[in-house]
Rosetta silent file (secondary structure, phi, psi, omega in degrees, C-alpha in Angstrom):
SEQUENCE: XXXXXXXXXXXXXXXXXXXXXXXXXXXXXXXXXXXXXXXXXXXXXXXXXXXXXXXXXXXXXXXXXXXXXXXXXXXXXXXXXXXXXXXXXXXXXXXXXXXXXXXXXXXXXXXXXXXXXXXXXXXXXXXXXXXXXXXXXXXXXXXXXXXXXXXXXXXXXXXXXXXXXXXXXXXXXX
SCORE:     score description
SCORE:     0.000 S_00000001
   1 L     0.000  -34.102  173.177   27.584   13.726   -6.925 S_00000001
   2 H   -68.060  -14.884  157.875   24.683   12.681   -5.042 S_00000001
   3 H   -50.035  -53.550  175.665   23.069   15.781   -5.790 S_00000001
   4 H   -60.624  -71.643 -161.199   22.454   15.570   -9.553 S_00000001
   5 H   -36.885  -34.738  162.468   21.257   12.192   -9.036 S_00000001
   6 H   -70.844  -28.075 -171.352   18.553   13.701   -6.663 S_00000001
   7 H   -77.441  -64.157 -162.653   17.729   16.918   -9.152 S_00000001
   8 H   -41.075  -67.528  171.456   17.727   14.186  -11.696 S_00000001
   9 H   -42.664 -103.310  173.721   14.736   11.708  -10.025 S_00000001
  10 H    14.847  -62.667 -163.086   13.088   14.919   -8.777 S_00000001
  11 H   -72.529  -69.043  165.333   13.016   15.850  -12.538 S_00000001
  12 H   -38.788  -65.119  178.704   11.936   12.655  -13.819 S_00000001
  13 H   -35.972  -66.225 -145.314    9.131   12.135  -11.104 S_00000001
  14 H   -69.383  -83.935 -156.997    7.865   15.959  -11.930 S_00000001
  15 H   -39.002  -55.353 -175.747    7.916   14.934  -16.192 S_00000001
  16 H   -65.932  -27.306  144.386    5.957   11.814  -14.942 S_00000001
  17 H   -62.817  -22.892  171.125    3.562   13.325  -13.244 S_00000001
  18 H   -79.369  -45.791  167.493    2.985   15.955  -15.399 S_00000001
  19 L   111.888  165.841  176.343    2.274   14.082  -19.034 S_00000001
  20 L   -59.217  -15.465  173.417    3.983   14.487  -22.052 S_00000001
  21 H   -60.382  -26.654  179.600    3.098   18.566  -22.462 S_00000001
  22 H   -63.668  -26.307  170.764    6.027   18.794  -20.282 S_00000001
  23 H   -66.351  -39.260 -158.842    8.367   17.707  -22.990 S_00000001
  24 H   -84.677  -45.999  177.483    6.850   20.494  -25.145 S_00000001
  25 H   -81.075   -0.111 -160.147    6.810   22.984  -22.442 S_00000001
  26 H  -100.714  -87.245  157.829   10.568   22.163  -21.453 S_00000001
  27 H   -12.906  -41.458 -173.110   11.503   22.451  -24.896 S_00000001
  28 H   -85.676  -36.120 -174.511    9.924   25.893  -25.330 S_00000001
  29 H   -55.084  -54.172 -179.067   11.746   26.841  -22.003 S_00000001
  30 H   -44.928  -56.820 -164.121   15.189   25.706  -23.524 S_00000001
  31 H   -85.065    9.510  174.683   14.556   27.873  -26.591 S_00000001
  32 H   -94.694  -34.563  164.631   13.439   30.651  -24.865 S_00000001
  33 H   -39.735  -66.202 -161.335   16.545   30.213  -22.425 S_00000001
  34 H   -75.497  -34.902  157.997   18.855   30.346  -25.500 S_00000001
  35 H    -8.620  -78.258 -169.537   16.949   33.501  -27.141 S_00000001
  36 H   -54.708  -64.770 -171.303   17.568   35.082  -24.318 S_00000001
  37 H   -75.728  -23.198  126.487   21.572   34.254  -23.690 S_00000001
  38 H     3.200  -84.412 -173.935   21.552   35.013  -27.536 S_00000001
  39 H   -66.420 -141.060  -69.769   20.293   38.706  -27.262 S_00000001
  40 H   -76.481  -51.168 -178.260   22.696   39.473  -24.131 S_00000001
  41 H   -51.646  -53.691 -143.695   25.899   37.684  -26.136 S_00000001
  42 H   -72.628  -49.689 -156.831   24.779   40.136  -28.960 S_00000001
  43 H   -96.532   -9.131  146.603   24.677   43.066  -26.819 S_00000001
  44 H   -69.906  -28.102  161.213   27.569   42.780  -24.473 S_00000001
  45 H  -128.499   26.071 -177.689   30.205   41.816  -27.044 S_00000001
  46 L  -138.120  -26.799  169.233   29.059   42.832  -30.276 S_00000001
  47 H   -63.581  -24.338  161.900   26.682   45.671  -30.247 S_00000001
  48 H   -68.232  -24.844  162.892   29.332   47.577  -29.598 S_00000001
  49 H   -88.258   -0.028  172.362   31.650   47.562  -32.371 S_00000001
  50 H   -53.659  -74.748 -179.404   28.280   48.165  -34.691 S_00000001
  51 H   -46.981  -31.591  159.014   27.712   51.083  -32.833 S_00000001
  52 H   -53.437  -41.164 -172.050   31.373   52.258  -33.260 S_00000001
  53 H   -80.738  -25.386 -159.797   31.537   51.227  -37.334 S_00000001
  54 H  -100.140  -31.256 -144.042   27.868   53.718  -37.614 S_00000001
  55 H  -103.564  -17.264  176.097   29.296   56.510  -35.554 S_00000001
  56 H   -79.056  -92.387 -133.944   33.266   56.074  -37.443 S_00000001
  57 H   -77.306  -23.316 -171.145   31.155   56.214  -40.716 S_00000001
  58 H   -78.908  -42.485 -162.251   28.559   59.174  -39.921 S_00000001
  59 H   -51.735  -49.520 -160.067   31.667   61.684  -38.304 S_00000001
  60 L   -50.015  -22.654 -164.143   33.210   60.741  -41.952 S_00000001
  61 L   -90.434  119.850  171.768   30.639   62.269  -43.672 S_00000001
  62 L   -48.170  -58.031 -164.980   30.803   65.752  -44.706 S_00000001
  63 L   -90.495  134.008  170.161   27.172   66.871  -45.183 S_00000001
  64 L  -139.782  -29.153  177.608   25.025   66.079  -42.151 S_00000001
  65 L  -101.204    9.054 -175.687   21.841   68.571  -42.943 S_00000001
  66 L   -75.241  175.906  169.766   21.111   67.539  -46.693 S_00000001
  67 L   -67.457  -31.632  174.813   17.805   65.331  -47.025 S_00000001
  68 L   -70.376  -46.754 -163.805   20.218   62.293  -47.907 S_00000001
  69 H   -73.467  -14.790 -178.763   22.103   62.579  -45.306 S_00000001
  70 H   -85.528   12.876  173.526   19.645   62.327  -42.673 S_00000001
  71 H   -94.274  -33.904 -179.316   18.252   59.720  -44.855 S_00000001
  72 H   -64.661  -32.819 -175.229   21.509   57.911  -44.647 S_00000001
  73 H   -89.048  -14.311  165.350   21.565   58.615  -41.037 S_00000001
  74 H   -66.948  -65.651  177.102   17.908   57.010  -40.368 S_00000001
  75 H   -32.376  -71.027  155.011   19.105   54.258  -42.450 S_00000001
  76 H   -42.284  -25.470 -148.647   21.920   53.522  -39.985 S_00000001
  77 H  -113.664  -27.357 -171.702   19.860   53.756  -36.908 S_00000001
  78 H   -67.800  -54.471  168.710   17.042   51.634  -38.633 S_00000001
  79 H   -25.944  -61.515  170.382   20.379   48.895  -39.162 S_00000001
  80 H   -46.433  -68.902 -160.383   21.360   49.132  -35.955 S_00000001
  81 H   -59.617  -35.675 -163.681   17.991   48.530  -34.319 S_00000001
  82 H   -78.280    6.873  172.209   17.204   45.808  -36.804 S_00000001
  83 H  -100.195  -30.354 -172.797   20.502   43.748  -35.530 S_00000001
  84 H   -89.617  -29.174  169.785   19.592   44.324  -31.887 S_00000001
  85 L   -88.454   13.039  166.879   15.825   43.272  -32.527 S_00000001
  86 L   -70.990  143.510 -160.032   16.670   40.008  -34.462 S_00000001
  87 L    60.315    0.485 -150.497   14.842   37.054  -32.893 S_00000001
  88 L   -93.402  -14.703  165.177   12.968   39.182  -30.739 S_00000001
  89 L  -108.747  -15.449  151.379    9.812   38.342  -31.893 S_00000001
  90 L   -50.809  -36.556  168.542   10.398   34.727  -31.829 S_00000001
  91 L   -95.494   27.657 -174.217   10.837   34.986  -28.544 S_00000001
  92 L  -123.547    1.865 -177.087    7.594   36.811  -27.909 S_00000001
  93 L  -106.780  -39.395 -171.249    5.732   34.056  -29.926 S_00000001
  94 H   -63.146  -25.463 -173.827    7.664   31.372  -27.352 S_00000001
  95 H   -76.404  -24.920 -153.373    6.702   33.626  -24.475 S_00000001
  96 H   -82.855  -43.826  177.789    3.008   33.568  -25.908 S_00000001
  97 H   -80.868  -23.959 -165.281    2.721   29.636  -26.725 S_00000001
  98 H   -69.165  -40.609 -171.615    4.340   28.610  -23.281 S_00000001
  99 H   -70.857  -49.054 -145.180    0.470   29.338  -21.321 S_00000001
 100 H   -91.888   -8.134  156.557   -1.309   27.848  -24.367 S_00000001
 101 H   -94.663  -32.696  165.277    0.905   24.171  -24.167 S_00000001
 102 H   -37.539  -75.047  161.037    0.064   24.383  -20.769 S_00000001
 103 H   -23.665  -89.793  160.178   -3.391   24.856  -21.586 S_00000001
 104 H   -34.572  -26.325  143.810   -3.291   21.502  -23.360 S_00000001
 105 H   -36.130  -48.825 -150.382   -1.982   20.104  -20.705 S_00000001
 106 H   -83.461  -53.539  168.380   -4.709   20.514  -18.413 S_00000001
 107 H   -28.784  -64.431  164.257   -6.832   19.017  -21.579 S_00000001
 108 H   -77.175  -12.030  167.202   -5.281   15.762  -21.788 S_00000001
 109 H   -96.048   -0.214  159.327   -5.295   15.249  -18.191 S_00000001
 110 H  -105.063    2.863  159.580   -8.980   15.644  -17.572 S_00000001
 111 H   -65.723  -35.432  173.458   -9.525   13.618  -20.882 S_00000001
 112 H   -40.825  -71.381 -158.924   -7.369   11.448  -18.716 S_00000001
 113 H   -74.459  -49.954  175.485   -9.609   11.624  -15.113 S_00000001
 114 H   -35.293  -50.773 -169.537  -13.255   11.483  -17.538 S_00000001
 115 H   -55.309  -71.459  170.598  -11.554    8.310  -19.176 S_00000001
 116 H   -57.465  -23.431  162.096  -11.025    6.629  -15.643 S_00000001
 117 H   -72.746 -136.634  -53.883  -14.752    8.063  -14.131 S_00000001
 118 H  -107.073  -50.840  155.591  -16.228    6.205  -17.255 S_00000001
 119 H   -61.644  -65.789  150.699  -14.147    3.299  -16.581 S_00000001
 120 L   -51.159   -0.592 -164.432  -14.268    2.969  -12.937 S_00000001
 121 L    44.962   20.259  169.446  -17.493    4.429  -12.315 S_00000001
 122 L    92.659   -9.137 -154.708  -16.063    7.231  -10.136 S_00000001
 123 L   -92.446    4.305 -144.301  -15.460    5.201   -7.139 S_00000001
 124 L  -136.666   75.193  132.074  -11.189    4.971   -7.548 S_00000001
 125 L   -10.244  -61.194  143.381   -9.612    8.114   -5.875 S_00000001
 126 L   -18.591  -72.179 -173.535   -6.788    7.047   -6.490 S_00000001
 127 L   -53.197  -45.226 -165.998   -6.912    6.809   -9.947 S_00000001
 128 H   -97.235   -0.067  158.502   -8.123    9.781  -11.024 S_00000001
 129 H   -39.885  -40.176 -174.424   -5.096   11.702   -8.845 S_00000001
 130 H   -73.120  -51.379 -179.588   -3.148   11.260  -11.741 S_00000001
 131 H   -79.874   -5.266  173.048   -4.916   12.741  -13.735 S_00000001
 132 H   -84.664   13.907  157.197   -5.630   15.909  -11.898 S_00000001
 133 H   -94.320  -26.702 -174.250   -2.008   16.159  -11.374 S_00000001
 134 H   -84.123   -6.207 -175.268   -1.275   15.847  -15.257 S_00000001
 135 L   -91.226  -33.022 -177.353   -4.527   18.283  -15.615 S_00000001
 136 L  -107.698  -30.324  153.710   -2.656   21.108  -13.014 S_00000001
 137 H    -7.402  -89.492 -156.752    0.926   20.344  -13.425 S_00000001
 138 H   -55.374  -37.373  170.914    1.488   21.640  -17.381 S_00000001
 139 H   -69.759  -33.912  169.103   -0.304   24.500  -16.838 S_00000001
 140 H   -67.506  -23.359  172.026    1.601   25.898  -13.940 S_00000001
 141 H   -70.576  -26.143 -163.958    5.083   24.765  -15.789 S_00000001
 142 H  -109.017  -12.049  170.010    3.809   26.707  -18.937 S_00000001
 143 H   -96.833  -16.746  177.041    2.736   29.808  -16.959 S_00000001
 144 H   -75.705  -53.706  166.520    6.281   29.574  -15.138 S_00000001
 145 H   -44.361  -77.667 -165.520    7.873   29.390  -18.551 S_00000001
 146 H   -60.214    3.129 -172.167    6.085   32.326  -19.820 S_00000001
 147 H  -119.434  -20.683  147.439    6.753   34.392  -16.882 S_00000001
 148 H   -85.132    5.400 -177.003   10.279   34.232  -17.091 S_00000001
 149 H   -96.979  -60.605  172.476   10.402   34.557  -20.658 S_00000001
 150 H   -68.076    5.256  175.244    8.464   37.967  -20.207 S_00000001
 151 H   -83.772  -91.432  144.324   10.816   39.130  -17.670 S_00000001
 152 H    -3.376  -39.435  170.824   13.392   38.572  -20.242 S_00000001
 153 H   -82.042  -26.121 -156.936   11.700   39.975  -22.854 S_00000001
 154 H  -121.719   -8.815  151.402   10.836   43.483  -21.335 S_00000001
 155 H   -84.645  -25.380  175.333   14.620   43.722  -20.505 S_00000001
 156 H   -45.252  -77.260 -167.697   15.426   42.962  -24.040 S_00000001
 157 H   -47.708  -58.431 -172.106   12.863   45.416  -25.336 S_00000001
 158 H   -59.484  -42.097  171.971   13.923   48.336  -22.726 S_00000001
 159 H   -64.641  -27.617  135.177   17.576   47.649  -23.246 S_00000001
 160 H     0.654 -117.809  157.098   16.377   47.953  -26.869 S_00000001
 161 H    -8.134  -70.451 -171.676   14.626   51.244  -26.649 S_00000001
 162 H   -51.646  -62.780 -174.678   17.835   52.594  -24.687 S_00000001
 163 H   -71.025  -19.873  154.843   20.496   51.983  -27.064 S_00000001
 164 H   -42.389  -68.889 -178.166   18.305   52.900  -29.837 S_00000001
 165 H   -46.480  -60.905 -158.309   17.987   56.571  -28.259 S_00000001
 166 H   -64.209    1.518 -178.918   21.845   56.742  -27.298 S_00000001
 167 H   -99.174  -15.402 -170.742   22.227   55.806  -30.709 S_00000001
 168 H   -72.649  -70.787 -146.858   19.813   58.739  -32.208 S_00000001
 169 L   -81.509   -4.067  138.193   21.617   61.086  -29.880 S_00000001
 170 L   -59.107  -35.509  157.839   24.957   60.010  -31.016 S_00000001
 171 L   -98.488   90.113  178.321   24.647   60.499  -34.139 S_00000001
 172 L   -54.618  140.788 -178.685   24.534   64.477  -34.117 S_00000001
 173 L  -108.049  122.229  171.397   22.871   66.675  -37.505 S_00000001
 174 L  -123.510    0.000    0.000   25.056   69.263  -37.086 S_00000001
Protein backbone atom coordinates (compact mmCIF):
# COMPACT_ATOMS: atom_id res chain seq x y z
CA UNK A 1 0.00 0.00 0.00
CA UNK A 2 2.92 2.04 0.58
CA UNK A 3 3.71 1.93 -2.90
CA UNK A 4 0.89 3.94 -4.51
CA UNK A 5 1.37 6.43 -1.92
CA UNK A 6 5.04 6.79 -3.19
CA UNK A 7 3.99 6.67 -7.20
CA UNK A 8 1.41 9.08 -5.98
CA UNK A 9 3.95 12.02 -4.32
CA UNK A 10 6.43 11.11 -7.08
CA UNK A 11 3.52 12.11 -9.44
CA UNK A 12 2.48 15.10 -7.71
CA UNK A 13 6.13 16.47 -7.18
CA UNK A 14 6.80 15.74 -11.17
CA UNK A 15 3.07 17.87 -12.07
CA UNK A 16 4.60 20.52 -9.67
CA UNK A 17 7.55 20.90 -11.10
CA UNK A 18 6.54 20.78 -14.40
CA UNK A 19 3.58 23.69 -14.60
CA UNK A 20 0.24 23.33 -15.56
CA UNK A 21 1.09 22.01 -19.46
CA UNK A 22 1.37 18.84 -17.67
CA UNK A 23 -2.31 18.66 -17.02
CA UNK A 24 -2.79 19.17 -20.79
CA UNK A 25 -0.10 16.86 -21.76
CA UNK A 26 -1.43 14.06 -19.29
CA UNK A 27 -4.73 14.51 -20.61
CA UNK A 28 -3.64 14.07 -24.24
CA UNK A 29 -1.70 10.91 -22.98
CA UNK A 30 -5.00 9.47 -21.40
CA UNK A 31 -6.81 9.98 -24.71
CA UNK A 32 -4.30 8.72 -26.72
CA UNK A 33 -4.02 5.65 -24.20
CA UNK A 34 -7.78 4.99 -24.74
CA UNK A 35 -7.56 5.41 -28.75
CA UNK A 36 -5.28 3.04 -28.67
CA UNK A 37 -7.05 0.19 -26.25
CA UNK A 38 -10.08 1.27 -28.48
CA UNK A 39 -8.54 0.18 -31.90
CA UNK A 40 -7.10 -3.24 -30.36
CA UNK A 41 -10.78 -3.98 -28.53
CA UNK A 42 -12.09 -3.34 -32.15
CA UNK A 43 -9.75 -5.61 -33.74
CA UNK A 44 -9.41 -8.56 -31.47
CA UNK A 45 -13.11 -9.08 -30.76
CA UNK A 46 -14.99 -7.51 -33.37
CA UNK A 47 -13.20 -7.20 -36.60
CA UNK A 48 -13.74 -10.46 -36.94
CA UNK A 49 -17.28 -11.16 -37.23
CA UNK A 50 -17.29 -8.03 -39.93
CA UNK A 51 -14.94 -9.84 -41.80
CA UNK A 52 -17.04 -13.08 -41.61
CA UNK A 53 -20.68 -11.11 -42.37
CA UNK A 54 -18.51 -9.52 -45.91
CA UNK A 55 -17.08 -12.86 -46.86
CA UNK A 56 -20.84 -14.93 -45.82
CA UNK A 57 -22.40 -12.15 -48.07
CA UNK A 58 -19.83 -12.03 -51.16
CA UNK A 59 -19.72 -16.33 -51.44
CA UNK A 60 -23.72 -15.62 -51.60
CA UNK A 61 -23.50 -13.81 -54.53
CA UNK A 62 -23.83 -15.37 -57.79
CA UNK A 63 -22.09 -13.01 -60.26
CA UNK A 64 -18.58 -12.12 -59.13
CA UNK A 65 -17.09 -10.70 -62.70
CA UNK A 66 -19.98 -8.17 -63.66
CA UNK A 67 -18.88 -4.37 -63.18
CA UNK A 68 -21.43 -4.28 -60.13
CA UNK A 69 -20.24 -6.85 -58.60
CA UNK A 70 -16.79 -5.85 -58.20
CA UNK A 71 -18.30 -2.59 -57.44
CA UNK A 72 -20.19 -4.20 -54.65
CA UNK A 73 -17.11 -5.99 -53.72
CA UNK A 74 -14.89 -2.62 -53.45
CA UNK A 75 -17.73 -1.29 -51.58
CA UNK A 76 -17.33 -3.99 -48.91
CA UNK A 77 -13.64 -3.71 -48.59
CA UNK A 78 -13.93 0.20 -48.57
CA UNK A 79 -16.63 -0.70 -45.29
CA UNK A 80 -14.46 -2.79 -43.80
CA UNK A 81 -11.42 -0.53 -43.85
CA UNK A 82 -13.53 2.44 -42.91
CA UNK A 83 -14.60 0.53 -39.45
CA UNK A 84 -11.00 -0.47 -38.76
CA UNK A 85 -9.70 3.19 -39.53
CA UNK A 86 -12.32 5.00 -37.30
CA UNK A 87 -10.57 7.34 -34.86
CA UNK A 88 -7.41 6.83 -36.43
CA UNK A 89 -6.83 10.12 -37.37
CA UNK A 90 -7.72 11.54 -34.11
CA UNK A 91 -5.19 9.82 -32.81
CA UNK A 92 -2.61 11.09 -35.26
CA UNK A 93 -3.77 14.72 -34.48
CA UNK A 94 -3.14 13.68 -30.47
CA UNK A 95 0.14 12.13 -31.51
CA UNK A 96 0.92 15.52 -33.41
CA UNK A 97 -0.29 18.11 -30.58
CA UNK A 98 1.51 16.11 -27.70
CA UNK A 99 5.33 17.93 -28.92
CA UNK A 100 3.50 21.22 -29.59
CA UNK A 101 1.84 21.39 -25.64
CA UNK A 102 5.13 20.63 -24.71
CA UNK A 103 6.39 23.32 -26.71
CA UNK A 104 4.28 25.68 -24.62
CA UNK A 105 5.53 24.40 -21.87
CA UNK A 106 8.96 25.39 -22.27
CA UNK A 107 7.21 29.00 -23.11
CA UNK A 108 5.64 29.61 -19.92
CA UNK A 109 8.53 28.52 -18.01
CA UNK A 110 11.08 30.88 -19.43
CA UNK A 111 8.28 33.62 -19.32
CA UNK A 112 8.54 32.29 -15.82
CA UNK A 113 12.75 32.53 -15.30
CA UNK A 114 12.67 36.30 -17.52
CA UNK A 115 9.85 37.30 -14.93
CA UNK A 116 12.19 36.43 -11.88
CA UNK A 117 15.68 37.94 -13.81
CA UNK A 118 13.56 41.23 -14.10
CA UNK A 119 12.50 40.92 -10.64
CA UNK A 120 15.52 39.79 -8.90
CA UNK A 121 18.01 41.24 -11.04
CA UNK A 122 19.54 37.85 -11.95
CA UNK A 123 21.34 37.32 -8.79
CA UNK A 124 18.68 34.35 -7.20
CA UNK A 125 19.77 30.86 -8.55
CA UNK A 126 17.56 29.50 -6.88
CA UNK A 127 14.73 31.04 -8.16
CA UNK A 128 15.01 30.81 -11.52
CA UNK A 129 15.53 26.67 -11.11
CA UNK A 130 12.02 26.52 -11.23
CA UNK A 131 11.57 27.85 -13.93
CA UNK A 132 14.03 26.03 -16.07
CA UNK A 133 12.57 22.94 -14.73
CA UNK A 134 8.91 24.03 -15.81
CA UNK A 135 10.78 25.36 -19.18
CA UNK A 136 12.43 21.46 -19.77
CA UNK A 137 10.04 19.29 -17.99
CA UNK A 138 6.69 19.69 -20.50
CA UNK A 139 8.60 19.35 -23.32
CA UNK A 140 10.23 16.06 -22.58
CA UNK A 141 6.64 14.71 -21.13
CA UNK A 142 5.06 15.86 -24.52
CA UNK A 143 7.81 14.29 -26.67
CA UNK A 144 7.38 11.02 -24.42
CA UNK A 145 3.67 11.21 -25.10
CA UNK A 146 4.09 11.51 -28.73
CA UNK A 147 6.53 8.80 -28.98
CA UNK A 148 4.44 6.28 -27.64
CA UNK A 149 1.48 7.37 -29.35
CA UNK A 150 3.49 6.89 -32.71
CA UNK A 151 4.53 3.52 -31.77
CA UNK A 152 0.93 2.83 -31.42
CA UNK A 153 -0.08 4.38 -34.29
CA UNK A 154 2.26 2.62 -36.90
CA UNK A 155 0.96 -0.71 -35.37
CA UNK A 156 -2.52 0.43 -35.90
CA UNK A 157 -1.80 1.58 -39.42
CA UNK A 158 0.31 -1.75 -40.39
CA UNK A 159 -2.20 -3.97 -38.69
CA UNK A 160 -4.50 -1.84 -40.88
CA UNK A 161 -2.80 -2.32 -44.17
CA UNK A 162 -2.66 -6.22 -43.31
CA UNK A 163 -6.15 -7.02 -42.81
CA UNK A 164 -7.11 -4.77 -45.52
CA UNK A 165 -4.99 -7.06 -48.04
CA UNK A 166 -6.23 -10.45 -46.37
CA UNK A 167 -9.42 -8.95 -46.86
CA UNK A 168 -8.86 -8.08 -50.81
CA UNK A 169 -7.48 -11.58 -51.14
CA UNK A 170 -10.40 -13.12 -49.49
CA UNK A 171 -12.73 -11.95 -51.30
CA UNK A 172 -11.95 -13.96 -54.65
CA UNK A 173 -13.48 -12.56 -58.49
CA UNK A 174 -13.85 -15.74 -59.67
Amino acid sequence: MFFFYDITDSLFQFFQRGGDVLYLIFILGLVITFLMFEKIWYLRYEHQSVIDTIIVDWKKRKDKNSFNSLAIREMMISNAAFKINKNVDLMKVCVMVAPLFGLFGTITGMIEVFYLLAVTGGGDAKAMAGGVSKAIIPPMAGLAVALIGNFAQQYIRNTTQRESDMLYDKLVIE
